[in-house]
N, C-alpha and C positions, 0 to 999 in steps of 0.2 A: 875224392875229386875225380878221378878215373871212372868211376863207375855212375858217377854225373853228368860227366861226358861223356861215356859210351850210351848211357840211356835217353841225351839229349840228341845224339848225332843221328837217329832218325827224323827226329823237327829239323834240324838244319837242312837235311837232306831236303826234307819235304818243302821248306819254306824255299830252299835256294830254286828247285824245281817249278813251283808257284811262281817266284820271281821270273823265274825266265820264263814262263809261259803268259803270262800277264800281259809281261814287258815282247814279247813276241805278237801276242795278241791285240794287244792294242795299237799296237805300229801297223796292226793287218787291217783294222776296225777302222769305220770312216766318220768322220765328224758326224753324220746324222745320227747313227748310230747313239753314240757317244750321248749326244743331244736327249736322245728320245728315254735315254737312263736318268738322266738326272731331270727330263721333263715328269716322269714317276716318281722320281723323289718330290721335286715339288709341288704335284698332285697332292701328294699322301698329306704335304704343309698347309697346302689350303684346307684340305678336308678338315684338317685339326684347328683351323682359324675358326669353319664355319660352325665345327661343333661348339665353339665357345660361346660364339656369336649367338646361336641356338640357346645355348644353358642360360646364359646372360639375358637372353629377354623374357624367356620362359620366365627365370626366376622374379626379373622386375617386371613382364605384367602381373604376376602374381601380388605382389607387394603392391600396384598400384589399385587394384582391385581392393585389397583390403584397406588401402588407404580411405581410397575413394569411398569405400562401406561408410568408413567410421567417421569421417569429416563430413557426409551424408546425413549421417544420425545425428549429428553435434548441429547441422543449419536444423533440423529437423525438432532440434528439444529446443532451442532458441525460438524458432517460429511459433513452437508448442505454448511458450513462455509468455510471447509476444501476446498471444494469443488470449489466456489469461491474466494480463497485468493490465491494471488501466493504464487509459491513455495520458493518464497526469504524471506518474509514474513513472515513464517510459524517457529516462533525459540522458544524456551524454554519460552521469556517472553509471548509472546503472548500468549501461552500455559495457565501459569499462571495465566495470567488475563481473558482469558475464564475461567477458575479455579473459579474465584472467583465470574464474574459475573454467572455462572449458578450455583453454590455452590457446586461444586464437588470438592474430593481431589486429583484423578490422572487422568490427559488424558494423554493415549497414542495413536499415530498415527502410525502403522507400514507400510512395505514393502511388496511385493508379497509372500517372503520369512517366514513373519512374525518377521523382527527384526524390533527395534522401529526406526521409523527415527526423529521423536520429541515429547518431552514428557515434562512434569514439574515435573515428578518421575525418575527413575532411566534411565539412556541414555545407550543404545545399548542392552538392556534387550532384549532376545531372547526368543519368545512367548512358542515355540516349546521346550522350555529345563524342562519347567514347566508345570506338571502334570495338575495345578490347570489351568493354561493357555491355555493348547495346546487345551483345545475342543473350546476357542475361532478362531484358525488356523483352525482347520477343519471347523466349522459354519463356520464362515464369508469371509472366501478366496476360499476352494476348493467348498461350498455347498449354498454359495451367500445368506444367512440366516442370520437374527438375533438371537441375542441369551441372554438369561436374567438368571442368575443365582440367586438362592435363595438366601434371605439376609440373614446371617450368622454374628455370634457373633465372633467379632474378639480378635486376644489372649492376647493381652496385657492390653486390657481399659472392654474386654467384650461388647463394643459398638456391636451393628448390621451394618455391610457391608456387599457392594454389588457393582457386577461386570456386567456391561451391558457390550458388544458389538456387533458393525454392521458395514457392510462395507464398505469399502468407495467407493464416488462417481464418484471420478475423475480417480482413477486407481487402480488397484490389492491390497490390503490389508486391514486393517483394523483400526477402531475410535470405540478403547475402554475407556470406564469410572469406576472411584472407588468410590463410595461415602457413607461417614456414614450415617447412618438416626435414628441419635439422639432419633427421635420421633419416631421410631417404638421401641426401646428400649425400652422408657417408658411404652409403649402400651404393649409388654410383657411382664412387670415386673406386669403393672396391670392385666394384664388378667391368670397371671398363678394363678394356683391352690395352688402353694405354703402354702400362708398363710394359704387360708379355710384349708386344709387338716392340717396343720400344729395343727389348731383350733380342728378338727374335732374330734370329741369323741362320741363312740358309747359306751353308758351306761356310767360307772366311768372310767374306767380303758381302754376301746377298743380303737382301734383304726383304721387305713386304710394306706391300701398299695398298691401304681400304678406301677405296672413292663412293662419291655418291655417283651413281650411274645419270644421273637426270640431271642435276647440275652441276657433277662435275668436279665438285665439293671434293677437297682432300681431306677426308675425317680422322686418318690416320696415317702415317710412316714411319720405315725405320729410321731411325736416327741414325745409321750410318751411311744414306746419302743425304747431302749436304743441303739445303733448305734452298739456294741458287736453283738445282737441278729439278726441285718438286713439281715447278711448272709448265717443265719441258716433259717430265715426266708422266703428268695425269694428261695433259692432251694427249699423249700417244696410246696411253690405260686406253683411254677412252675409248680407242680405234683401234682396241685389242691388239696391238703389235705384237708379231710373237717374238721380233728381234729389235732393240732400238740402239743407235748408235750415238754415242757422247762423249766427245774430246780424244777421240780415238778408242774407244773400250766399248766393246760389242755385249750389250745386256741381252739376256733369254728371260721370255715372261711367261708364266704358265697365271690361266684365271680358272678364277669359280664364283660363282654369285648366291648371293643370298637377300631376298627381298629387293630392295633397292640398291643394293650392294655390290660394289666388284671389286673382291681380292685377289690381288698380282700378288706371285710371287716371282722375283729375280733372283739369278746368279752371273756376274762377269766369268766372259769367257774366257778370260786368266786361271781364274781357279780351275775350271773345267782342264785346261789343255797346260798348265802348270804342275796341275797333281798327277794328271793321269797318261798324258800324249808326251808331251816334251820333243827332245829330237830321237827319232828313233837311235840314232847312233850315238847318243849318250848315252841313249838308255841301254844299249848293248854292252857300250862299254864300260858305264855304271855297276852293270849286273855282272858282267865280268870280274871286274874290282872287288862288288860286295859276294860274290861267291867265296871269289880267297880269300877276301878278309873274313867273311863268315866262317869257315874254316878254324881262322886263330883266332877269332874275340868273339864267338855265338855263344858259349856258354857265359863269358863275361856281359857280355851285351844281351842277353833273353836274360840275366839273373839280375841286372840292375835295372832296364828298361822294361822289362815285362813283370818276369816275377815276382821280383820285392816290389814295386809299385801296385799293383795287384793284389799282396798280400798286405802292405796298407791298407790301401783302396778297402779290404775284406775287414781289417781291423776299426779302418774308420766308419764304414757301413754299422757295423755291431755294436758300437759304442754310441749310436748315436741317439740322441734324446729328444725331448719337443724341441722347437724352436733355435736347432743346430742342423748346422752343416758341414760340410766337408771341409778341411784344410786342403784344399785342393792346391796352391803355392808351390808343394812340394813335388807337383804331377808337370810342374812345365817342361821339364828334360824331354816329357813324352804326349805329343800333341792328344794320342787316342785315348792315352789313359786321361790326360787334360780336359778334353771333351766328356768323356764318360763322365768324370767328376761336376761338370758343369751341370749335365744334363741330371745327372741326379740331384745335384742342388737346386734344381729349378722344377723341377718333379718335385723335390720336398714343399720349395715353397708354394707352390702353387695347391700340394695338399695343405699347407697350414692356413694358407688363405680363405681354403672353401671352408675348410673349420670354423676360422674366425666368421666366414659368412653367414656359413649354420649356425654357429649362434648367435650371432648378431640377432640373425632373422628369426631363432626361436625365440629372444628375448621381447624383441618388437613384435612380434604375432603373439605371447601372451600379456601383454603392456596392452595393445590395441582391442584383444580380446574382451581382456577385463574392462574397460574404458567403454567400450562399445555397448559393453552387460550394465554398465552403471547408467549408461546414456537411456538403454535403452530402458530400463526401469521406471527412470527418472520420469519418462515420456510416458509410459503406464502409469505411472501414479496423477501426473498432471490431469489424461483422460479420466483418471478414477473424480479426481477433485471436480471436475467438469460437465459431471453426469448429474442427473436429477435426482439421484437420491439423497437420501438427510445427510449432514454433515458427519455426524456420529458412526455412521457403517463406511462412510468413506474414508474417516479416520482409521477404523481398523484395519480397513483394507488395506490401504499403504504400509499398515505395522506389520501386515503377515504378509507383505511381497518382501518388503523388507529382510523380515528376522528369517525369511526363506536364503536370501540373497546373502547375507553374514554371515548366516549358519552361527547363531548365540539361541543362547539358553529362553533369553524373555525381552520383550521392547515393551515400555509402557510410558506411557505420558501423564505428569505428575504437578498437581498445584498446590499452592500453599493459601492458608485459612487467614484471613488478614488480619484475624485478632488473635486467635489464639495460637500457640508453637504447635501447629500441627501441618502436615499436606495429604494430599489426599489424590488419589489414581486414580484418571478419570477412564485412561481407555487404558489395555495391555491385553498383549500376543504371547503364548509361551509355545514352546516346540514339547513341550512335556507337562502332562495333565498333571503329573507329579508334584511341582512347581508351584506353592501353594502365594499369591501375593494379596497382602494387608490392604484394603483400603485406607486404613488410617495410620500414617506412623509418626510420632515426637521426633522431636530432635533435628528430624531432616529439615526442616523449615530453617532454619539457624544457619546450617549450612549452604543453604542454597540463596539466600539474599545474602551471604559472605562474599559468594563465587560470584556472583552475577549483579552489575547495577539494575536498581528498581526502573531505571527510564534508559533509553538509547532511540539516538537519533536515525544511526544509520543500521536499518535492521538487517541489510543485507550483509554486514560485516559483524558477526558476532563469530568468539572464537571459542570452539568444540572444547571440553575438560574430559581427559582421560586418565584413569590409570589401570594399571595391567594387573596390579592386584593390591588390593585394601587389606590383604594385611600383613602389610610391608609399610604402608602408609600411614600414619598417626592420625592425619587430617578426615580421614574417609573410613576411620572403622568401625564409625557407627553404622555403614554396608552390612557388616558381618550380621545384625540382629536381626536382616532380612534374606542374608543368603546369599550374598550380592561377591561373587568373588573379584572383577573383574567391569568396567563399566566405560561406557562412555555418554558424555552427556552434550547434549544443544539445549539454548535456550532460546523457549517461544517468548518472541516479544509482539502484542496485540497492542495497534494502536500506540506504539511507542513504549508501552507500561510494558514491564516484566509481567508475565501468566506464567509461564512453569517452565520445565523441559521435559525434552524425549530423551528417555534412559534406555542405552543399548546394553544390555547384561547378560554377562556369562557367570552362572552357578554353579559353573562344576569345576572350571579350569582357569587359571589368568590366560591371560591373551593380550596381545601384542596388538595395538590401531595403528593402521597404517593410514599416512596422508591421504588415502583415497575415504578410505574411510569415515576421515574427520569428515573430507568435501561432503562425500555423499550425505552426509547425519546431516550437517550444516544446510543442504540444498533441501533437503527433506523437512527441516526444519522452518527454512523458509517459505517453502509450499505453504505447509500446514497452519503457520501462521495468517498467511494471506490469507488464509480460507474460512480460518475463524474469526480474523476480523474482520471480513466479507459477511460472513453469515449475522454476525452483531449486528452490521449496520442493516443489514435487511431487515431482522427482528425490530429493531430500532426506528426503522422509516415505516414499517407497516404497523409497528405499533404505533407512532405519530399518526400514520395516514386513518389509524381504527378513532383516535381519540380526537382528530378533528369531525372524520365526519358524523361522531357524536357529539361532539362539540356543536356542528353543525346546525345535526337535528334537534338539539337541544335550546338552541338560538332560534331556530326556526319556530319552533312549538312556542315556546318565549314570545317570540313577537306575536302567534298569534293571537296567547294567551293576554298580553297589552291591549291589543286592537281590539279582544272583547272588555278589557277591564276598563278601559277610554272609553269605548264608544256607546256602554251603559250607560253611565254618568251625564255623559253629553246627552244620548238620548234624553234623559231625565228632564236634565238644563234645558234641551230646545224644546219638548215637549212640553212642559211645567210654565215655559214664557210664554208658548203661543194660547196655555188654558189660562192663565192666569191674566192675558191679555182683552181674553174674553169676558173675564169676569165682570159683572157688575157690583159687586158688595166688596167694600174695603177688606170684611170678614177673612171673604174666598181667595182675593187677590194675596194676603199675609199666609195663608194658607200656602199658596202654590210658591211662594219667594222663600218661605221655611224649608219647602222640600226642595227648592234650586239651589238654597244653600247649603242644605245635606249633602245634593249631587255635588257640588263642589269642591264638597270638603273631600269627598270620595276621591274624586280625581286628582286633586292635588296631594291626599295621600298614597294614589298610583304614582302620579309623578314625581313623587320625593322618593318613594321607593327606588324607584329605577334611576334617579341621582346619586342617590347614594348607593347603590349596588356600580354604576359606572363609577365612583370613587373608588370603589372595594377594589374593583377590578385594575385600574390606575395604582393602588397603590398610593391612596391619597386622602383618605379619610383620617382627618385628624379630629381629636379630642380639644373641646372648649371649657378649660376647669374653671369652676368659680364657686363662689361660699353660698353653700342651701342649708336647708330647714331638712331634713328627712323627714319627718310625720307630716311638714307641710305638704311635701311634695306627694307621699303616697295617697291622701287624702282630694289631691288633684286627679290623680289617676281614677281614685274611687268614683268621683263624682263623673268624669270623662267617661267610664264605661257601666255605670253603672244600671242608665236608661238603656242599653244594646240588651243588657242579662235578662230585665225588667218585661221587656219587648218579647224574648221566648219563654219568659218565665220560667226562670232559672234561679240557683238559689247560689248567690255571690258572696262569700265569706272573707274577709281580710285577717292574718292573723300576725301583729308585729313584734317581735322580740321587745321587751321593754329596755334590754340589754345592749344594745345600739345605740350608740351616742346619737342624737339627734343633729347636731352640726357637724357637717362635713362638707369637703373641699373634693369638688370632682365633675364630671359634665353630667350635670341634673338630667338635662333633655336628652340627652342618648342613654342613659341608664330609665327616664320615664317610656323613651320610645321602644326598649327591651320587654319595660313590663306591660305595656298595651299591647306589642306585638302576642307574647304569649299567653295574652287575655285572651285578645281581639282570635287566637286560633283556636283556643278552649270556649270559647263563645260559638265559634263557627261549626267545630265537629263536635257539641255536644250538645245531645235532643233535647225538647222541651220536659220540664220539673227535673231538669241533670243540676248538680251542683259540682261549683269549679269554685275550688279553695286558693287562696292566694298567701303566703306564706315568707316571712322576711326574718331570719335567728344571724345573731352574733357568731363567726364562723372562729375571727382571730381577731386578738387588737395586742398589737406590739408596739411598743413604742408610739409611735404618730398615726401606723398604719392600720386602719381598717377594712376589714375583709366581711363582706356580708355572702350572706346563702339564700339563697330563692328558692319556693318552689310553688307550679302553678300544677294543680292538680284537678282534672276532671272526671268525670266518669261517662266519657265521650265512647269512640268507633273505634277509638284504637286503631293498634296498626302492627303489621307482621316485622318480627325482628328484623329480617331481611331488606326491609323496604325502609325499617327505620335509618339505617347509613345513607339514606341517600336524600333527608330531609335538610341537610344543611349542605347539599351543591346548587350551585347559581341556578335556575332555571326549572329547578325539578320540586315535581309533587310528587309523593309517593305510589300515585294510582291516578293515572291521564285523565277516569273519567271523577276523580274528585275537583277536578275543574270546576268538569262541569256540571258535577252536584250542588258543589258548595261554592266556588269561583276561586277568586286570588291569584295572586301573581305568582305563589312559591318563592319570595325574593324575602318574607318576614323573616324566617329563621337562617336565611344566610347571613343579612343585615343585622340579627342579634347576636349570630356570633361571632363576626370579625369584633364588633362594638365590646362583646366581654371579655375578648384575647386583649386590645385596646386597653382593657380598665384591670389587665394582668388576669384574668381568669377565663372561664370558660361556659360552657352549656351543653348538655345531651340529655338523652329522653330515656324513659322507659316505659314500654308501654304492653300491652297485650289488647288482641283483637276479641271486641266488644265488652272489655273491663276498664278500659280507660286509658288515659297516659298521664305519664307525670314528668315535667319539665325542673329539671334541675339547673340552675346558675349561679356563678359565685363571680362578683366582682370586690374591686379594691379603691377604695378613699381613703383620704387624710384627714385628721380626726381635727377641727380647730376649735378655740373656745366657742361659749354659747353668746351669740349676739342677739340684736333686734330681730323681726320677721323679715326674712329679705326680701319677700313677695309683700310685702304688705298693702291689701284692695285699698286705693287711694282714687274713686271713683270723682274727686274734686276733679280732675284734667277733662274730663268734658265736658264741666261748665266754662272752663277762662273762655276769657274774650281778649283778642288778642284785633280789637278794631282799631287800635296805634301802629300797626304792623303793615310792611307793605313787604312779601315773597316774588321770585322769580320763576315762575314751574318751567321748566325745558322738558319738552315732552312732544314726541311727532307721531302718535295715537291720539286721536281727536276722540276717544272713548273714553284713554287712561287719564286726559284733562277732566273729561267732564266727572269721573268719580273724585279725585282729586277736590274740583272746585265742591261736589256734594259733600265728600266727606268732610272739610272743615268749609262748609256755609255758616254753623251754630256759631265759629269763632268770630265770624265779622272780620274775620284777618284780608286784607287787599291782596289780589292773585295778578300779576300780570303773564301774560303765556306767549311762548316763542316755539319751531317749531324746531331747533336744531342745534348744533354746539358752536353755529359762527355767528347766529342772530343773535344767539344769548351776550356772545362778547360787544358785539355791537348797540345792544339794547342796553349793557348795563354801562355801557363807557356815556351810553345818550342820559340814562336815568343815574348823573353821578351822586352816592352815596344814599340814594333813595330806599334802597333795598336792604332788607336784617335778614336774610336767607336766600340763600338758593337749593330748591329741590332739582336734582342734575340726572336726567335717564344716561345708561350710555351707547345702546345700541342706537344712530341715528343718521340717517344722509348727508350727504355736504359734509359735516363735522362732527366726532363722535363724543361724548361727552368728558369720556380720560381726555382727549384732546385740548379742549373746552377748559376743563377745570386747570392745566397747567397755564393757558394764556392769559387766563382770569387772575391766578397769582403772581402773572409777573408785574400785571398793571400796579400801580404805587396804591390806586382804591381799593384792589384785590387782595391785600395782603392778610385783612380778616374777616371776611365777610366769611360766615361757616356757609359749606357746601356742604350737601348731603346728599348721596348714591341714592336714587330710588329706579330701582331696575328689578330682572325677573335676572340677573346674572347672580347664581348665591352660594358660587363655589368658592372655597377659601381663595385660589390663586386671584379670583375675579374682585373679593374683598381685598384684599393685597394691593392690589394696584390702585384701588380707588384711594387709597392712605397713601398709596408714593407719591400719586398723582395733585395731592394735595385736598383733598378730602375730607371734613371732619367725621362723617358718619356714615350709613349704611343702613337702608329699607329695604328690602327684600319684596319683589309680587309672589302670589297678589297680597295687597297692602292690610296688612294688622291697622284695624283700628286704635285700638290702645298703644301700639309701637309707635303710630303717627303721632299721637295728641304727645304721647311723654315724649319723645327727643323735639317735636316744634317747642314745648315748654321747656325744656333745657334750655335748647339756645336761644330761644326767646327772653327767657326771664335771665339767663346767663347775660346776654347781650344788654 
């Protein structure tokens, strides 16, 4: 103990000596003095305010910068987006859902005008009405600029937002975005000054004040003056007072500025003249006092109040760890040791804080990094899909920015075979030539219509399948036969329909997909799908637009080909009437009415043609079955073409199966009109002394059903395989200028073969250039027993005399009367003639019960004959008098109505004679 106080009794000495000269010296020192010391200390406080002030914006324009980058880039791939998506497309949800994938809270998309035209915030918002808006209107429409407004704390939550916009790509206006940025929030709350300042005490009692120098604005104070005084306070800041006085207590201000800025720092002149002046003669006699007491308790009082406090203080310094501080509680006996612990405490926290901020900000600057790399990718690949190249190298290209971007083994895009369990890899990237992949693999088909629905509605929401390694997985180890350690998948959906997916694969190592990840596959996925079903519908409308306007040309040549095959015939007809007009000899005159009749028949077998190809083409050509003769009927054919053959001098062969039942049930006339057709075309392309064999054998008979085989064989022109596929489309000859070598319409062998599909069978050719061609066809009947002749020539009907009879003609052609009254003059039958369907009702109400027929046209003025015939039946005389259709209408629907209408029968123009004489003797001799 002695030797502790003998080696302390120089410090006492030394302090006592200190003391009184201090306390000497200070009694000598004058308040300025005094003043201009502690105005250096609070120097030194503001400098240290401003350097924070400094760190603190440095660090947030930094961060707003990057902000600004990335939220830049996000209007930027939305605009990109806008840009190629159509405009049907383009509706609130979708809106949305970019919403959520880029994590913003409002797009809007405006007009030239600047109204919104889609948005997922408010709809029809007008940019221009709002103050906060309109400089996005001027930037980005009239001044084609981007534009980034500062992130601003918004009014209800205090969060920080912020408003990008930039223009759009595709036309006049603009692709604005909203979005919070939670985390720069935070980052203000940590980087303000607040708290320090709030902390901040200069001496006991001072404190610190941040104004805005221009308005005056109190941005900051200590909290230990009282919220009362703040007012009286910043007006005096303002007018830099260097002394202000308040409720008796004299304040000293020292300032410093920064930017807009002026920071006060105060101290009361308490503290000042409390600690250090006092009365001189206390302090005399203070010093006096603590000398002798220093004398007997300076070893007690330096070992409790300095030393062991101090040697804590060292102990607690050494032990301390992150996120502690000092027990400083135990230091209040001793104000300097109190302080020193304070200030080290506040030194700690203030380094744990920039810690926290450093990472903070390293976590948010690689989060924003990577985001920014995704975006900006995203927006390369869009340009890539938007270039003029073929869809196919745009594909890859997106695969190897991609598989560059992940850093994996291989990306490929993969379909499956709709019938069989296979899929098959249309496009793939690999990072290593090494890396050998299958175009064809089993099994994967199976798995992949498991995983994924064949349709989806909303293609913008399909959700990514990962796993980190197959084989761990039970589901997915059929991977392993390809290599596959590691995968992730999107699925393309085109048009709604499942097509495949993009497979992200790693072959060497599992790996771990992170949510950015999935997005990005999923976005990329979407791309890629728009693109291929963009490209479809191209393919698709330019193939349409190839096959109309060959369609076109094809119609066009058609009609020309008509207007020559009409206006032959006519020629024939008008020239044939004005020679045969001249004639003098009954001889000559029979002469030229034989060949008007030829022309006629011609033309109305153009014109039947091209009725029944417009049925074809309708979808309306039906079959009229009823009970025939077969040998009768071929034997009609024989004799129909047999003067055409005779005429080139040609040798025409018939050869019939005897094995063919002779009665069958089936439409005679379109199965006669197949075999003239493929006469009448081996008659046409084959030279004089050629022989065309005609050919009918027993194909099948089962049961009821018979099936016969045709075959028409010439030793004609032939014709190149090539050219043969295209003998049975609408409108086409095989060679333009066989037109005009040989004529025809090109409509015979279309019309035979709807007619043989019709009768369940078919027809095709074989042929060779200049050895002939040989026509094959196979139609179907029902077999019934064997009855009478059903045609049997009963050439008695044009002798009756039917001069008991009185008819009513309704006919408003004064030509189609007078054939009419020629053709049955022989019956003596009494005609009377009206010119329309409302004279007829009127005539026959006049002439009651006079009339045993009426002949009824229906095309006709005033009143049309369907018309006619029902007001005829309502009358109580109408109820049975038979009507009968005579008209040039001869299509089934047009037969149809004539029997709704109340109708007994049906003539067809121009008018069969023998059709005429048998149905007037039906209901004549009926009647």
């Amino acid at each position: 103990m002695k030797s502790k106080f003998i080696s302390i009794f120089p410090v006492l000495l030394i302090i006592f000596l200190s003391f009184s000269f201090v306390v000497l010296f200070s009694s000598m020192q004058s308040k300025k003095s005094v003043t201009e010391i502690l105005k250096r200390d609070m120097n030194q406080s503001t400098n240290f305010i401003l350097e924070n002030l400094k760190t603190s914006d440095t660090v947030m324009k930094s961060i707003l910068e990057e902000i600004a980058d990335k939220n830049l880039n996000i209007a930027r791939a939305i605009a990109e987006i806008v840009k190629n998506t159509d405009n049907s497309l383009l509706t609130p949800e979708k809106m949305a859902y970019y919403s959520l994938q880029f994590e913003v809270d409002e797009i809007y998309i405006t007009d030239e005008n600047g109204v919104t035209v889609i948005t997922n915030g408010v709809n029809g918002f007008d940019f221009k009405s709002s103050e906060q808006s309109n400089v996005f209107v001027i930037a980005n429409i009239y001044e084609q600029t981007e534009l980034v407004q500062p992130p601003m704390p918004r009014g209800h939550d205090n969060e920080m937002y912020q408003y990008i916009g930039v223009p759009r790509l595709d036309s006049p206006g603009i692709v604005q975005i909203g979005l919070t940025i939670s985390s720069l929030t935070q980052i203000v709350d940590s980087l303000s000054l607040n708290k320090f300042i709030d902390n901040y005490v200069v001496g006991i009692n001072g404190g610190v004040f941040v104004l805005d120098k221009v308005t005056g604005e109190n941005l900051q104070s200590s909290s230990l003056v009282n919220d009362s005084n703040n007012s009286y306070f910043t007006s005096e800041i303002l007018k830099l007072s260097e002394t202000i006085s308040y409720d008796g207590e004299t304040y000293y201000f020292v300032y410093n500025f920064y930017e807009d800025k002026i920071i006060a720092c105060y101290i009361p002149e308490t503290d000042i003249f409390d600690s250090y002046i006092g009365n001189v003669y206390s302090q005399i006699i203070t010093g006096i006092v603590a000398v002798v007491i220093s004398w007997i308790v300076s070893f007690f009082s330096l070992s409790i109040f300095l030393i062991k406090p101090l040697e804590v203080l060292n102990e607690e310094i050494n032990s301390l760890q992150n996120n502690k501080k000092i027990k400083n509680p135990i230091f209040k006996r001793n104000r300097e040791i109190y302080n020193l612990s304070n200030s080290i405490n506040l030194m700690l926290s203030n380094i744990d804080r920039r810690d926290e901020l450093v990472s903070a900000l390293t976590i948010v600057q690689e989060d924003l990094e990577s985001k920014l790399k995704e975006q900006e990718l995203i927006s390369i690949i869009s340009k890539v899909f938007s270039s003029s190249s073929d869809l196919n190298s745009n594909i890859n290209k997106s695969l190897e920015l991609t598989l560059n971007f992940l850093n994996v083994s291989r990306i490929l895009i993969t379909t499956i075979d709709p019938v069989e369990d296979y899929s098959y890899v249309t496009n793939v990237v690999t990072s290593d030539v090494s890396i050998v992949t299958d175009d064809k693999t089993s099994g994967l088909k199976q798995v992949l219509v498991s995983t994924f629905p064949s349709t989806n509605e909303d293609v913008d929401n399909v959700p990514s399948i990962s796993c980190s390694d197959v084989r761990e997985s039970e589901k997915y180890s059929i991977f392993q036969k390809v290599g596959v350690i590691a995968f992730l998948w999107s699925p393309l959906y085109v048009n709604n329909s499942f097509y495949g997916v993009i497979a992200v694969e790693d072959t060497f190592n599992a790996k771990n997909w992170s949510n950015a990840d999935k997005l990005f596959i999923s976005l990329l996925s979407n791309t890629i799908s728009n693109a291929i079903g963009k490209n479809i519908y191209e393919n698709e409308r330019d193939r349409a637009l190839d096959e109309a306007k060959k369609s076109s040309s094809a119609k066009t040549e058609f009609l020309a080909k008509m207007s020559h095959e009409m206006r032959t015939p006519l020629n024939a007809i008008v020239g044939m009437t004005n020679i045969g007009l001249k004639q003098e000899t009954a001889e000559k005159k029979d002469e030229s009415f034989a060949k008007i009749i030829g022309a006629s028949r011609h033309l109305l077998g153009v014109i039947n043609d091209v009725l029944d190809m417009s049925k074809i083409e309708a979808n309306k050509m039906e079959l009229s079955n009823v009970s025939f003769n077969l040998n009768e009927l071929v034997l009609r054919i024989e004799n129909v073409m047999r003067y055409r053959f005779e005429e080139k001098h040609q040798n025409l062969v018939f050869e019939i199966d005897d094995k063919i039942p002779s009665s069958l049930f089936g439409d005679d006339q379109r199965f006669s009109q197949v075999c003239i057709n493929l006469l009448s075309n081996a008659n046409k392309f084959t030279p004089a002394n050629g022989k065309v064999t005609f050919n009918l054998e027993l194909s099948s008979l089962i049961n009821d059903i018979v099936r016969v085989k045709g075959f028409v064989l010439d030793t004609g022109i032939g014709i190149k395989e090539s050219e043969a596929i295209k003998l049975f489309n609408p409108f086409v000859q095989a060679d333009s200028s066989t037109t005009r070598k040989y004529g025809g319409t090109g409509l015979g062998l279309v019309i035979s073969k709807k007619i043989t599909e019709l009768m369940n069978g078919d027809i095709r050719i074989e042929s060779k250039i200049g050895e002939g061609s040989k026509f094959i066809f196979e139609v179907e009947f029902k077999l019934i027993e064997e009855t009478k002749k059903i045609d049997e020539d009963d050439s008695s009907i044009f002798d009756s005399d039917f001069s008991d009879y009185r008819i009513l003609l309704v006919e408003d052609v004064d030509i189609n009367r007078e054939i009419v009254r020629s053709l049955l003059e022989s019956t003596n039958i009494k005609i009377d003639e009206v010119e329309n369907g409302f004279l007829a009702i009127e005539k026959f109400k006049e002439e009651k019960g006079k009339y045993d027929l009426i002949f009824m046209d229906l095309q006709m003025p005033i009143m049309d004959g369907i018309t006619s015939a029902k007001e005829i039946r309502k009358l109580p005389i109408g109820k049975k008098i038979p009507i009968v259709a005579m008209t040039a209408n001869v299509f089934k629907e047009d037969i149809d109505k004539c029997f709704q209408a109340g109708m007994n029968d049906h003539i067809g123009k121009p008018i069969d004679l023998k059709e005429l004489f048998t149905k007037l003797a039906f209901f004549l001799n009926k009647k």
